[in-house]
N, C-alpha and C positions, 0 to 999 in steps of 0.2 A: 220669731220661729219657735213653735214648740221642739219638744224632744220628741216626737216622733220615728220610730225604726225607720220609715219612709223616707227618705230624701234623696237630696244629691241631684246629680242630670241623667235623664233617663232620655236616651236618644229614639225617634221613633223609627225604627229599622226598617228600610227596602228590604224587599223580598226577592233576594234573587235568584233568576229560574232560566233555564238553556232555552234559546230560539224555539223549542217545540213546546214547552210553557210547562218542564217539570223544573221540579224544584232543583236548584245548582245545592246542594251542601257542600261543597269543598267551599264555594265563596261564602256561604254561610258561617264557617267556620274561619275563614278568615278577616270577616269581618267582625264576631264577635271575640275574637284574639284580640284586632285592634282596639274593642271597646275594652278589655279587660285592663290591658297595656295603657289603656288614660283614665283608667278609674269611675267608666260611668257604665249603665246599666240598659241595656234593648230592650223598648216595647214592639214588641214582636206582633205583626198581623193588628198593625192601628193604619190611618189612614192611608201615611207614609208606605206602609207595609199592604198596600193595596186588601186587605185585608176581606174584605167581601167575597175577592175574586178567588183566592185561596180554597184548597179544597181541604174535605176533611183530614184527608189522608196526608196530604202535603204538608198540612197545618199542624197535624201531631210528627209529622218528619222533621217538623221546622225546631218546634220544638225541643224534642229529644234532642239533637245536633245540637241544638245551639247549650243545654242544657249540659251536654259534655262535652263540648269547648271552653264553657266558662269556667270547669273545672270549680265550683259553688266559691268562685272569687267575685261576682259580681247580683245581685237580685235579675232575675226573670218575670217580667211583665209579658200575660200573653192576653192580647183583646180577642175581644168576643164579639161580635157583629152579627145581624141574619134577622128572618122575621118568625122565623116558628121555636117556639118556648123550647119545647121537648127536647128537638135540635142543639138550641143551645144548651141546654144542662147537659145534654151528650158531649157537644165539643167543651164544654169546662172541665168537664172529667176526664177525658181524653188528656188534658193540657194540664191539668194538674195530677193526675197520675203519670204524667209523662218529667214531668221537672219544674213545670210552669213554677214561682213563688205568689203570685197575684192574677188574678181576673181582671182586666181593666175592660168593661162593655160600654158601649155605645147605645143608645134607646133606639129599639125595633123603628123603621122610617116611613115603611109603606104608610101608614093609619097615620093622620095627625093626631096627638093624644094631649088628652085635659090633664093639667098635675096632679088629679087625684089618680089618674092610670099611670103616668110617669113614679109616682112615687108606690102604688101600689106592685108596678113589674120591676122597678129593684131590689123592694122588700121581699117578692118570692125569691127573685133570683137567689140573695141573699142569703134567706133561707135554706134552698136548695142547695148549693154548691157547697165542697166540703174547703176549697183555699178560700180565704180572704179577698173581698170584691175592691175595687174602685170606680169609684164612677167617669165616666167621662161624655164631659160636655163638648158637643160640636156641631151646634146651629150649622156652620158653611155644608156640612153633609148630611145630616137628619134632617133639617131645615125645621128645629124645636129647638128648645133653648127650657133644661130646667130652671125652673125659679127657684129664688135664693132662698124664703121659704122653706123649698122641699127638698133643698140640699143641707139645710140645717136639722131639720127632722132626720133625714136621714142618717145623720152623721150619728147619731146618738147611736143607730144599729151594730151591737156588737161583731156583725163581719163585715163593716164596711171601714174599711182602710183608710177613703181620702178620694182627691176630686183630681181629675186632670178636666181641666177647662180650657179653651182653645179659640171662646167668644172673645172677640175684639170688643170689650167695656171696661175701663178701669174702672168706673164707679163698682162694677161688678164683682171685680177683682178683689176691691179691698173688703166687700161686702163677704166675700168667702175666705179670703183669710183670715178675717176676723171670726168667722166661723172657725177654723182649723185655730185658729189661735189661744180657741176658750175648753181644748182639748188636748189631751196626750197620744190620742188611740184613734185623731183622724187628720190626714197628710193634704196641703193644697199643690199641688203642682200645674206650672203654669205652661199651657201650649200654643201661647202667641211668643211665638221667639221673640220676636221684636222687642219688646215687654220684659225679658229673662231677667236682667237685671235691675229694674224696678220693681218686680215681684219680689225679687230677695229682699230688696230693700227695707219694703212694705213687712216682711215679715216670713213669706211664702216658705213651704221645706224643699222646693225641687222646682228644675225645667225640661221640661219635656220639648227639644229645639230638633227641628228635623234637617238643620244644616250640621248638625254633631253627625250625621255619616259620614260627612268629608272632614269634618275638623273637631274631633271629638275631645281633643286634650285641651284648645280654647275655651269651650265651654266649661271643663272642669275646669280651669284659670278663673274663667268669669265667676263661676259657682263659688270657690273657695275666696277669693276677691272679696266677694258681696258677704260670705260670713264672719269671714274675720274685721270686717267693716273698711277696707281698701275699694269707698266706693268711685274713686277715680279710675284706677283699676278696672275695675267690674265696668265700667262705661264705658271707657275707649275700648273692651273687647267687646264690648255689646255693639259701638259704631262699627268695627272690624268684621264681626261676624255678618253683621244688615248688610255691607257691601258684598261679601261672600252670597251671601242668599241670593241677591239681585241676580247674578249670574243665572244662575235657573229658575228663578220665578218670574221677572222682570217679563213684561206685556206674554206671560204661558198660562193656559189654566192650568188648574189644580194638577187634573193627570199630566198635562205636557211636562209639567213640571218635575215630576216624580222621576220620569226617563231623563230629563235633563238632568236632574240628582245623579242617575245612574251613570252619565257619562261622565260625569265628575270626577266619580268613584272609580270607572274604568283608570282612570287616566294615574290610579294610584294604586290599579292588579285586583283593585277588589272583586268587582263582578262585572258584567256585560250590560247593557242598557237593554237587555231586552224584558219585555211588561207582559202581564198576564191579558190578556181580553176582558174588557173589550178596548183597554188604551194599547196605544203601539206605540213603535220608536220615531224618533225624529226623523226627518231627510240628512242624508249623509255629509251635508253642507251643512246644517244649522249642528248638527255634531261633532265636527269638525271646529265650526268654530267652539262651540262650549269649551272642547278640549284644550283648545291653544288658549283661552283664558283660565282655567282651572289650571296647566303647569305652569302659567306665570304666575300662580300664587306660591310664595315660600310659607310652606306649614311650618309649625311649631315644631 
């Protein structure tokens, strides 16, 4: 692991919003209390965070709120998603005039694009925006996958911060943190939960696990574990946590899943399971049961 400002576990945050599909900020706000309270950091409007579906306005609410909650005790990642340029340098200044500390974007998905376009619309990005970018990789929803290549190039760009990568390849994995390894000034953070603790192992500075909304202090366990080199530790929370996930990912797609998260979290005052459009909530039976497994877990 380098020394990098970037690290830690940066959980990727639901987005939670009242039955009529505005944004909730009181649970906003109480969910990043509980993030502050275990010492890790929300990426705010990333997959997890429905983030597409998000509006502008909502998106700089989310923001701001979450921005004076965390009272500047924890970093602010705010992703950046959408297919028109202009737009996005609008919403990155929005987000970082608003509190954001990082840009974390996603590659535009409509157009499949050749890595010379991949690495030439980070570079403006880049360019453009006045915080500090991150890149993030997520083949399961762009349906492109940067090469290692053009994340290495890239890294050398004085406002690019570091990688959240999300592809299930370890060869890949180690191939990017050894990128982030031969640098001070760019971060690899890993978003195959599954993986959180063999990334650290490997080297990694951060995990980006999207089961940290229900159990965000195991992860900082797992985190701290794997750098002080307690890697027995950092395993049996890493098998702890996989069986936690199973609960709402186990035979859901991606979006069922996210509501499933949200009932999770219900079941601990946080927010409501309701989704933005076009995902919806479960049938009242299948969230019924998530719930009754979710309080037979004893947290931390």
């Amino acid at each position: 692991m380098n020394s990098n400002k970037y690290n830690g576990v940066v959980v990727p945050m639901v987005t939670p919003v009242t039955p009529s599909g505005f944004l909730d900020k009181p649970a906003v706000e109480r969910i990043i209390k509980s993030f502050v309270k275990a010492g890790v950091s929300p990426l705010l409007m990333g997959t997890t965070g429905e983030g597409n579906s998000v509006s502008t306005i909502d998106g700089q609410e989310l923001i701001e709120t979450a921005v004076k909650a965390a009272e500047h005790q924890i970093t602010i990642y705010a992703g950046l998603t959408g297919n028109c340029f202009i737009e996005q340098l609008k919403q990155a200044g929005y987000y970082s005039a608003s509190g954001a500390d990082v840009i974390v974007a996603t590659l535009p998905s409509y157009y499949s694009l050749t890595p010379v376009q991949m690495e030439n619309y980070y570079r403006r990005l880049a360019d453009s925006i006045k915080g500090p970018l991150m890149l993030y990789n997520i083949a399961a929803t762009t349906h492109m996958s940067i090469p290692v290549d053009v994340i290495e190039r890239l890294a050398a760009h004085p406002n690019i911060v570091g990688l959240k990568d999300s592809e299930r390849d370890l060869e890949r994995m180690e191939k990017c943190i050894a990128i982030a390894g031969q640098r001070d000034d760019f971060a690899y953070f890993c978003g195959w939960a599954a993986q959180s603790a063999k990334s650290l192992e490997l080297g990694g500075n951060g995990i980006v696990p999207s089961t940290g909304n229900f159990v965000p202090g195991m992860f900082r366990q797992l985190y701290d574990a794997a750098v002080s080199g307690d890697m027995d530790t950092a395993y049996r929370l890493q098998d702890e946590t996989n069986e936690i996930a199973k609960l709402y990912q186990a035979g859901r797609t991606l979006g069922q899943s996210l509501t499933a998260l949200k009932v999770m979290m219900q079941t601990r005052g946080l927010c409501t399971p309701d989704m933005l459009m076009p995902l919806t909530r479960l049938s009242a039976e299948e969230e019924a049961e998530i719930a009754a497994q979710a309080q037979a877990i004893t947290l931390p």
